[in-house]
C-alpha positions as MATLAB code, in Angstrom:
seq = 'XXXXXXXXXXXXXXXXXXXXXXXXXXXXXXXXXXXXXXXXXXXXXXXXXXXXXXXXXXXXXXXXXXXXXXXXXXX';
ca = [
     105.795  167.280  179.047;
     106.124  166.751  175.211;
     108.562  168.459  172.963;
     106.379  170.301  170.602;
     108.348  168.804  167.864;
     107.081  165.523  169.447;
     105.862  162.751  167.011;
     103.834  159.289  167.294;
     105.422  157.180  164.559;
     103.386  155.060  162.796;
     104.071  151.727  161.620;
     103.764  152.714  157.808;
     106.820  155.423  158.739;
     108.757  152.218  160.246;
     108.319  149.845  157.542;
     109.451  152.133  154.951;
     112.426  152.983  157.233;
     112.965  149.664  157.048;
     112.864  149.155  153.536;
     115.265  151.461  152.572;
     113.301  154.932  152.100;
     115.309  157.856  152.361;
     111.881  160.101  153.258;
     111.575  158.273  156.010;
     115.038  158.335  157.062;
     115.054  162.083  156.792;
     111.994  162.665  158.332;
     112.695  160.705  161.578;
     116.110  162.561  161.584;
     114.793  165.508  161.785;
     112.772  165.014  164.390;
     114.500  165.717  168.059;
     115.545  162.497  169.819;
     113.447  163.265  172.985;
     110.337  163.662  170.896;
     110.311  159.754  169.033;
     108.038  158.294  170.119;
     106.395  154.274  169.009;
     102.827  153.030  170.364;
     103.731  149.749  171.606;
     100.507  148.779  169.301;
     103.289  149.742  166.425;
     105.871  147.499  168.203;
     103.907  144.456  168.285;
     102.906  144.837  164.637;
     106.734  145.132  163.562;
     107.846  142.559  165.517;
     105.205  140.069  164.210;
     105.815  140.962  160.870;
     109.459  139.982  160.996;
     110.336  137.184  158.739;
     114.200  136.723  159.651;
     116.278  137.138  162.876;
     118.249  139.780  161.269;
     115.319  141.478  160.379;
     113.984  141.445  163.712;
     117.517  142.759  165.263;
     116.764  145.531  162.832;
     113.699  146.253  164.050;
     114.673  146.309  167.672;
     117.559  148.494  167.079;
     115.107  151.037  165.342;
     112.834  150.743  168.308;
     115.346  151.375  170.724;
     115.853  154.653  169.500;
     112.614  155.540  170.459;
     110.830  156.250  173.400;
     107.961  154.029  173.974;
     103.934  155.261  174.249;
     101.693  152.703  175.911;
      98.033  152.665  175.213;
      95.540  153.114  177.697;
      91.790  153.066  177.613;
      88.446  152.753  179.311;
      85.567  150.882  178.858;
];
């Protein structure tokens, strides 16, 4: 089961992360490292959008903090 302090982050919460925004530090910080968690819709849109190497090692160090969601559906 979920943490009820359990969050989806979205990719707008990542790339401001990423771009140096302390809200967005301090809001992932406070939530409980069990309950992080990134679609791996998110993941594929940060990891296009990565212009350098070093900006993709950032992004992949970010990720790894996080517990991956995979995205299932029906027809």
């Amino acid at each position: 089961m979920f943490p009820a302090e359990a969050r989806l982050i979205d990719t707008n919460i990542l790339v401001d992360l990423l771009r140096g925004r302390e809200e967005a530090r301090q809001w992932i910080d406070r939530l409980p490292d069990d309950g992080r968690f990134i679609s791996v819709v998110t993941a594929a849109e940060l990891l296009a959008g990565a212009r350098t190497a070093r900006e993709q090692d950032l992004i992949e160090q970010e990720l790894s903090l996080s517990s991956m969601a995979w995205v299932f559906w029906t027809a």
